[in-house]
C-alpha positions as CSV (number, residue, x, y, z in Angstrom):
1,X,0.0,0.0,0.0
2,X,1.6,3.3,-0.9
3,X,1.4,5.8,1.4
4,X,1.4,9.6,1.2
5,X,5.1,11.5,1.3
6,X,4.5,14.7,3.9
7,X,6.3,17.8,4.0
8,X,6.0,18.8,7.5
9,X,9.0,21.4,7.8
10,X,6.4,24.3,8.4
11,X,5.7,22.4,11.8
12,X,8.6,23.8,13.2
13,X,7.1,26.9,13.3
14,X,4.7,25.7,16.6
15,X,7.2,25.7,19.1
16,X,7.8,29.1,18.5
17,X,4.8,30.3,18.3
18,X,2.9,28.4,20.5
19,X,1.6,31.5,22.8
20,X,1.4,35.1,21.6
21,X,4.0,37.1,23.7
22,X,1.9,39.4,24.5
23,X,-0.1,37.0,26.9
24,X,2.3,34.4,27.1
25,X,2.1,32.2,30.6
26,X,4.0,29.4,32.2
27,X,1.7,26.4,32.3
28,X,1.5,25.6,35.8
29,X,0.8,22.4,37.6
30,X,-2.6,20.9,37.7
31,X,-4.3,21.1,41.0
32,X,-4.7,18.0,42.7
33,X,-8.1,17.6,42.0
34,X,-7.9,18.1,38.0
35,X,-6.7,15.9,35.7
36,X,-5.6,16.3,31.9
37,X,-5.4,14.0,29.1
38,X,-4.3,14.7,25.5
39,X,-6.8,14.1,22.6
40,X,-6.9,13.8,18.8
41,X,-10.4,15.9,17.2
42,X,-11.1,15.0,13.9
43,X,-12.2,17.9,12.1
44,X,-12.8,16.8,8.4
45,X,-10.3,14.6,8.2
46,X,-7.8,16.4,10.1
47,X,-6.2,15.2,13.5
48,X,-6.5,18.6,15.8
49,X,-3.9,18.1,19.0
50,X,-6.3,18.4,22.6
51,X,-5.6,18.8,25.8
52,X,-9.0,17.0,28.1
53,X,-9.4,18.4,31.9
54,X,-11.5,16.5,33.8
55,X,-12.3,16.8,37.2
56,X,-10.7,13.9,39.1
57,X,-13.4,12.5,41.2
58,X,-16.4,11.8,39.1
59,X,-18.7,9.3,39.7
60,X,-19.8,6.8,37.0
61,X,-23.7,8.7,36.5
62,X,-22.2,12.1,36.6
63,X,-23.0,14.0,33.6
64,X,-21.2,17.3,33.8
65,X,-21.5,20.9,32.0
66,X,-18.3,21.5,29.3
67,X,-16.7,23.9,28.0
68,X,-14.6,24.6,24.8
69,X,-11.7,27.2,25.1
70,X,-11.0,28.7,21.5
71,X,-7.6,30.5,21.0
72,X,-7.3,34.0,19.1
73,X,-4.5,35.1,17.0
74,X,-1.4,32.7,17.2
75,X,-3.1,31.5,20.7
76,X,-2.6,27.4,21.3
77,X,-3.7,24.7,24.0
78,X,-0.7,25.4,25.9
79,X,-1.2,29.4,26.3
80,X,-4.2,31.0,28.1
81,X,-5.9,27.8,27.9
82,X,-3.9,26.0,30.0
83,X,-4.3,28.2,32.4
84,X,-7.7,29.1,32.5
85,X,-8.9,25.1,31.6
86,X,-7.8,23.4,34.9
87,X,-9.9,27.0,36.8
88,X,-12.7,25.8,35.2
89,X,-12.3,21.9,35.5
90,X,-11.6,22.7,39.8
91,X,-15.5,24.1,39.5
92,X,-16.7,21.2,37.9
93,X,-16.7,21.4,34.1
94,X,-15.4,19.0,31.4
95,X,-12.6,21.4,29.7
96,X,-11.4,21.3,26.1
97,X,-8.9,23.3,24.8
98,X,-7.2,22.3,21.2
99,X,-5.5,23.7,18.5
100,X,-6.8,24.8,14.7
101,X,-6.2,22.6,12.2
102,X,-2.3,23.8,11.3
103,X,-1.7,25.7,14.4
104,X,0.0,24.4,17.4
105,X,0.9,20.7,17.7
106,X,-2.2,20.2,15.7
107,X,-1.5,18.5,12.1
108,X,-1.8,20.7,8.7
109,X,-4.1,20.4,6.0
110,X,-2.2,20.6,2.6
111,X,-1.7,21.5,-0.2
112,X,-0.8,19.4,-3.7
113,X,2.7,20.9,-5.2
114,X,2.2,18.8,-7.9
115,X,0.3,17.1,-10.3
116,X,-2.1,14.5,-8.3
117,X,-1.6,11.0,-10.0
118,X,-4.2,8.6,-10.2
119,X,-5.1,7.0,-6.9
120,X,-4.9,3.1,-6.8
121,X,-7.6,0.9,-6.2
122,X,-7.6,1.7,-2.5
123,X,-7.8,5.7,-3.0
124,X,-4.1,5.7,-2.2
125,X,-1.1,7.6,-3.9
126,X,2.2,9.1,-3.3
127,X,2.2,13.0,-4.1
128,X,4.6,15.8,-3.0
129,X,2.0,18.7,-0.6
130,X,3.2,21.3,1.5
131,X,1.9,22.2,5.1
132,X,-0.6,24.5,5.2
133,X,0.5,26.3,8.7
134,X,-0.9,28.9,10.9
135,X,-3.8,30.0,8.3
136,X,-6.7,32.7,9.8
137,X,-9.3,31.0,8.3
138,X,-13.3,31.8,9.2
139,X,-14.3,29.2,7.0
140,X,-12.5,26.5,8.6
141,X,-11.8,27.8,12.2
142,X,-15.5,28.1,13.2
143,X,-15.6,24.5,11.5
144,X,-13.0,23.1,14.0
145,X,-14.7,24.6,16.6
146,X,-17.8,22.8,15.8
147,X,-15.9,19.6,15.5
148,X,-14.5,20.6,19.3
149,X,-18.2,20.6,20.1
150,X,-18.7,16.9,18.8
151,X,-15.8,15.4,20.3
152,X,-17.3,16.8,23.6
153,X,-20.1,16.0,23.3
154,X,-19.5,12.2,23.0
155,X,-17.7,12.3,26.3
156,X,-19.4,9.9,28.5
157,X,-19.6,12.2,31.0
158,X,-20.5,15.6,29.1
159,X,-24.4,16.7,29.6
160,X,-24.6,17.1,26.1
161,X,-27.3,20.3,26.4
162,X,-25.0,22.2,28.7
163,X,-21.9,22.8,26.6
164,X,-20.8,26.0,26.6
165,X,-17.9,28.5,24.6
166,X,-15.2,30.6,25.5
167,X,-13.3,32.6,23.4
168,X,-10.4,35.2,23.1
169,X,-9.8,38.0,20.9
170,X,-9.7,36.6,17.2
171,X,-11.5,33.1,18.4
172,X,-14.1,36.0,20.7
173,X,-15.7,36.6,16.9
174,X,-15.4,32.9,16.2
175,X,-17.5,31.3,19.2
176,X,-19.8,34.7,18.6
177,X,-20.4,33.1,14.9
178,X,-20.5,29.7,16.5
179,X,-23.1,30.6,19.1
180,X,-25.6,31.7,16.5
181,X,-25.0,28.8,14.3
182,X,-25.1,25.9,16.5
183,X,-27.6,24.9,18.9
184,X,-25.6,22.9,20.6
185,X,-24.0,25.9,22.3
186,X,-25.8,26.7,25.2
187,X,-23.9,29.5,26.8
188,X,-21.3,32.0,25.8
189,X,-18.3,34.0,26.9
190,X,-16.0,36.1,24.3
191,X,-13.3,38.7,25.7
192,X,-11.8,41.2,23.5
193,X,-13.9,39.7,20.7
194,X,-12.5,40.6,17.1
195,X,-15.6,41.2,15.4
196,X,-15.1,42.4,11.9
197,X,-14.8,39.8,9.4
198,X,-15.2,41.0,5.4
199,X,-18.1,43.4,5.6
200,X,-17.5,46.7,3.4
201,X,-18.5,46.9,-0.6
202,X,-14.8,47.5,-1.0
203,X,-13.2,44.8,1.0
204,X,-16.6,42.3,-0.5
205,X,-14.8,43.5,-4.2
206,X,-11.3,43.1,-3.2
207,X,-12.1,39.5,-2.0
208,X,-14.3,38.4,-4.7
209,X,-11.5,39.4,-7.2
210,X,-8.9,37.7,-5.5
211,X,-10.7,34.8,-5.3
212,X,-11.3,34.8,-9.5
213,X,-7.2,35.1,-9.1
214,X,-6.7,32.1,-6.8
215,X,-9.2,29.8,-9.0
216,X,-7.4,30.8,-11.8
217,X,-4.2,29.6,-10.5
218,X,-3.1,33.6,-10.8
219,X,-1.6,33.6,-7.5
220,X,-1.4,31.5,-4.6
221,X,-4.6,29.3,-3.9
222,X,-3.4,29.3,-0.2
223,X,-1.3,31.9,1.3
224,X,1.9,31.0,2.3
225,X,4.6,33.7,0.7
226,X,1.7,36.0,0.6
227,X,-0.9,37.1,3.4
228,X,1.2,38.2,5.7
229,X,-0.6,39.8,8.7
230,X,0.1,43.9,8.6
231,X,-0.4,47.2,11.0
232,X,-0.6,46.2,14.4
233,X,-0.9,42.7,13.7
234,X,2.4,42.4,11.8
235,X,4.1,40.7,15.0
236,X,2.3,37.8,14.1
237,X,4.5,37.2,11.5
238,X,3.8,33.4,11.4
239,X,0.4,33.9,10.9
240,X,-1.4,34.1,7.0
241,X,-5.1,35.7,6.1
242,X,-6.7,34.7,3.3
243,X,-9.6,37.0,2.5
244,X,-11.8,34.6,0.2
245,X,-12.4,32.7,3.3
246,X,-13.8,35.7,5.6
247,X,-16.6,36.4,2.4
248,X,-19.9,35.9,4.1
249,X,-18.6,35.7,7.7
250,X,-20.2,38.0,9.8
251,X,-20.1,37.7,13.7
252,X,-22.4,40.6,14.1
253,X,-25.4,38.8,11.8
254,X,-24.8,35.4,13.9
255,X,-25.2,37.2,17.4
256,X,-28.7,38.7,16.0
257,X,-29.4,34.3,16.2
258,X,-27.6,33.8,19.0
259,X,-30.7,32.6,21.8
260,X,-28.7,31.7,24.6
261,X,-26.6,34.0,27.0
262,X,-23.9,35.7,25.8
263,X,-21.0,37.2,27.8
264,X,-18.4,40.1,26.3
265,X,-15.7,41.2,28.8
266,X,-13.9,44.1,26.7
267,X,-10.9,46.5,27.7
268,X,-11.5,49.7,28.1
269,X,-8.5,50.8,26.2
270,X,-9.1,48.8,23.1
271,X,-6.9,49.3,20.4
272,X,-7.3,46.2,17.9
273,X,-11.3,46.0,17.9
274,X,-14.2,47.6,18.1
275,X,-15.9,47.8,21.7
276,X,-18.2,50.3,19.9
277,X,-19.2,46.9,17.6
278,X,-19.5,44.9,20.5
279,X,-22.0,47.1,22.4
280,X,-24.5,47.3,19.2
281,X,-24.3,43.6,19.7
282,X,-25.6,43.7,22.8
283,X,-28.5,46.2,21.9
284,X,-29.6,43.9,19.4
285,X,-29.5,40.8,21.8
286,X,-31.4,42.8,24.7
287,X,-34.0,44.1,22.7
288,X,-34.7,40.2,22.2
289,X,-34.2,39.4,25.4
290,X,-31.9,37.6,25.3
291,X,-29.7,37.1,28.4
292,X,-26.4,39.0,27.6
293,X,-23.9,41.3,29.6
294,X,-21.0,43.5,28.9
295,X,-17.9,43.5,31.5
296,X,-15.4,46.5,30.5
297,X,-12.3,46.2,32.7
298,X,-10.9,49.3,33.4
299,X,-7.3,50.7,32.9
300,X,-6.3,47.8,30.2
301,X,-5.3,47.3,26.3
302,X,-6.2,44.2,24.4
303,X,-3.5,42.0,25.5
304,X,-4.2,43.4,29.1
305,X,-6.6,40.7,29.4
306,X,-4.3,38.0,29.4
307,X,-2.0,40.1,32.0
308,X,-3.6,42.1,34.9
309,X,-7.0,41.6,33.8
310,X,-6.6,38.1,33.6
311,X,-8.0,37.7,36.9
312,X,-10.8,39.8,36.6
313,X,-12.1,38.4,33.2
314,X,-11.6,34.9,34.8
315,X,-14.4,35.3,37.8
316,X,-16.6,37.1,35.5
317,X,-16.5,34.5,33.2
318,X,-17.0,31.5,36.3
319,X,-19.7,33.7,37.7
320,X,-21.6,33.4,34.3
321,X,-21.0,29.8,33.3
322,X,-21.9,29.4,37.1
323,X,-25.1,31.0,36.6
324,X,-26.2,29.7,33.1
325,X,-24.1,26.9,32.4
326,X,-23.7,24.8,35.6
327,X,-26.6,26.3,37.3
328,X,-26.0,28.0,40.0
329,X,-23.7,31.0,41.1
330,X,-23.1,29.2,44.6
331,X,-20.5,27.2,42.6
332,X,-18.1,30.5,42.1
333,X,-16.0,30.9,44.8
334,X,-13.3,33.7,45.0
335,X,-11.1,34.0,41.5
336,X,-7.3,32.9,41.9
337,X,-4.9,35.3,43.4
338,X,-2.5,37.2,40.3
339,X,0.7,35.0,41.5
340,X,-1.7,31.8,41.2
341,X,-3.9,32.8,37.9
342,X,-0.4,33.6,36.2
């Protein structure tokens, strides 16, 4: 049986990137009460690296409330997540946190480099690809996260209608999109969510024509020497866009579906979003009643929130799950000292 020939050299690129430096962490021993297991999620046909926190005693009928933790820009399983997973797991949840499909220790897709030959009688064949790495990809991001949400919920002990989303920054708009596509997701928390996604008739032109290029083989049909983040996001210089796959994303027209509460902690200080965007959100879901809440934390920047506001943003976000997720806000107790959280 032949078997495909990978090209894997992009993967080196995870260890240096596995955490944004702006919010990088230590991970930190598990409590005593938490344990962690690694997982492969299939997300079409892609192994995505996760990292399982379970709470240590469960007994064999518990069924427990989860929660997925979705990185934002260049974020992995072993960044914020790994701190905040084993806070939540302590309280009582089933945590998963995992990396996109080519970010992290997750595997890639790829790409063909050259002519495909004609499989065997198996569907097999030996072909040259490159490793699609560190892609920012709407399409296929809020596709993983969904796939998250499956491998949950088949967890024998996941109450499969109380799985919640958290998510940061870039992955903020993502579980936003998520919330109001999936009604799986039952309750929602996204901090400094990036909310903007391909929305003027300009940037709708300039992605519909580069799309027309990258059918036609014009220029690359994935970015790899090309998309290169830019402005203040140009530290990320790991990290690719690819424009065709933000055309039709919207996170602002999936929160006006979301049904289910929805938490935004923003900082005040915000200089890479929109908080302005985020608060019309919150209109819209209010007028429908929909249980929602804005928490700005004073004093901070974007990447404060993984810094000093880490803490704060962590017991808002307990306080809600608490409330919506597992039921009752008894279960919050007191958010981890600075020197703890960090």
């Amino acid at each position: 049986m032949k078997t495909a020939l990978l090209l894997l050299a992009a993967m080196t690129l995870a260890a240096a990137a596995q955490t944004p430096k702006k919010g990088g962490r230590q991970r930190r021993p598990l409590p005593d009460t938490v344990e962690m297991k690694q997982v492969s999620v299939w997300s079409d046909g892609t192994r995505m690296a996760g990292d399982l926190y379970l709470p240590k005693e469960i007994k064999t009928r518990d069924k427990l409330p989860a929660i997925v933790l979705c990185a934002g820009t260049g974020g992995t399983k072993g960044g914020t997540q790994a701190r905040l997973a084993p806070l939540f797991a302590e309280k009582g949840y089933i945590v998963l946190a995992f990396d996109y499909r080519g970010w992290g220790q997750s595997e890639s897709q790829l790409k063909a480099i050259e002519q495909q030959p004609a499989p065997d009688a198996n569907n097999d064949m030996t072909i040259k690809v490159k490793a699609l790495r560190w892609q920012m990809n709407y399409t296929d991001q809020t596709a993983d996260i969904r796939a998250a949400i499956s491998f949950i919920a088949g967890e024998p002990h996941v109450d499969p209608n109380r799985i919640g989303l958290w998510g940061s920054s870039y992955g903020g708009g993502l579980v936003t999109w998520v919330a109001g596509n999936d009604p799986r997701v039952k309750c929602v928390a996204a901090q400094v969510p990036g909310m903007a996604g391909t929305r003027t008739p300009a940037a709708i032109k300039n992605a519909y024509d580069l799309a027309s290029k990258q059918a036609r083989g014009e220029v690359e049909p994935v970015p790899v020497e090309t998309g290169k983040l830019t402005g203040k996001m140009a530290t990320y210089a790991n990290m690719r866009v690819n424009p065709v796959k933000n055309i039709g994303f919207s996170a602002t027209e999936a929160a006006t579906k979301i049904n289910v509460p929805a938490l935004f902690v923003l900082a005040e200080n915000e200089e890479l979003s929109s908080n302005a965007i985020v608060e019309a959100v919150l209109k819209s879901l209010q007028e429908r009643h929909v249980p929602s809440s804005i928490h700005v934390i004073k004093g901070i920047t974007h990447y404060g929130v993984y810094g000093e506001g880490f803490d704060e943003a962590t017991r808002v976000e307990m306080e809600w799950f608490a409330q919506y997720l597992q039921g009752t806000a008894a279960a919050v107790q007191e958010a981890p000292a600075a020197s703890e959280a960090k």
